[in-house]
N, C-alpha and C positions, 0 to 999 in steps of 0.2 A: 240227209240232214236238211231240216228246214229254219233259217234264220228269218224272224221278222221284227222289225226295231220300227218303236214307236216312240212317241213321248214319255209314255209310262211302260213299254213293255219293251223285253227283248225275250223272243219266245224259241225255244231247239228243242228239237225234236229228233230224239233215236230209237231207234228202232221205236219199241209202243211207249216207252217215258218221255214227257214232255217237262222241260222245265222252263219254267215265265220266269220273267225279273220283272220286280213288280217297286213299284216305288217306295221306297221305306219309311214316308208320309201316311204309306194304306196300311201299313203292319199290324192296327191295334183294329181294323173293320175287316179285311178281307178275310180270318178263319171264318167268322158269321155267315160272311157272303158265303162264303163255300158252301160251309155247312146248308146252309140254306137251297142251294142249286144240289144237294145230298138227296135231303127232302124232296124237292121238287123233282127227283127221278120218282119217288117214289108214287107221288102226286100223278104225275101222266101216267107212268105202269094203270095203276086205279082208273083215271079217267079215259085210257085207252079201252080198259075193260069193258065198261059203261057206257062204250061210244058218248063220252063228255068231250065233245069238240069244244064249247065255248070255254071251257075252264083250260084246254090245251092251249087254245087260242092266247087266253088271259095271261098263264104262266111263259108262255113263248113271248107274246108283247115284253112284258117284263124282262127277261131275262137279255130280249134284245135292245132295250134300253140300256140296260145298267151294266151288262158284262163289259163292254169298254172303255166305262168311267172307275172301273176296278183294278185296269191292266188285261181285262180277260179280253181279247176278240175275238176267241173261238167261240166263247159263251155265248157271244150274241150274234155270230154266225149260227149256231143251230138254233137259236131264238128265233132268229128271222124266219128262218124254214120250217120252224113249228108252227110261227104262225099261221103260215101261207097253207101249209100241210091241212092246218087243224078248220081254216077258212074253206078247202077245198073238201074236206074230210077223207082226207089220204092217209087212212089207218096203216097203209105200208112204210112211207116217208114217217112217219110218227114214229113210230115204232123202231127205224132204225136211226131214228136221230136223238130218240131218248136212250138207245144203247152208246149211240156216240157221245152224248153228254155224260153217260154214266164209266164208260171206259176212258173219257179225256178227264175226269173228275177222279179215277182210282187210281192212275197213270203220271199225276201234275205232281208236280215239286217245284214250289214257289221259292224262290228267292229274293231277300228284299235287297235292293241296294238304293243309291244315291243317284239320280239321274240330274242334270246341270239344265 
């Protein structure tokens, strides 16, 4: 089990379900955001294909801006590492961190509550 408590998040982790608590301020933008980081598996899949490192590069920048202004830090943990993957062109690192964003993203159950 893994506990991580932030400002906006308190994230557990079992076995493969991960559930965030996410602050009940973000309730009416975070399914978007999801949806969106949905999308963008499918974006890399594509530009993995294509060897499109700059557009991996682009959606990885992004994703590791914005995932922790969400409640998400894992979001922009594999953001980071897209980055750097898609900078270096590490079609392996890509490849397994677009399944990690795709299996942390089918796996999440968000919780909104009230943080003080």
């Amino acid at each position: 089990m893994t506990i991580q408590e932030g400002s906006t998040e308190l994230e557990m982790s079992f076995g493969n379900k991960t559930t965030v608590f996410v602050d009940k301020d973000l309730e009416d933008i975070v399914p978007d955001f999801l949806d969106n980081r949905v999308k963008d598996v499918r974006l890399l899949k594509d530009a993995l294909e294509q060897k499109d490192f700059p557009t991996i590069k682009a959606l990885g920048h992004s994703m590791k801006g914005s995932g922790g202004g969400y409640g998400f830090d894992r979001i922009s943990e594999i953001g980071r590492v897209l980055e750097t993957a898609a900078k270096n062109e590490n079609a392996d690192t890509i490849q397994k961190q677009t399944i990690s964003l795709d299996l942390f993203l089918n796996n999440l159950e968000v919780v909104y509550k009230e943080f003080e």
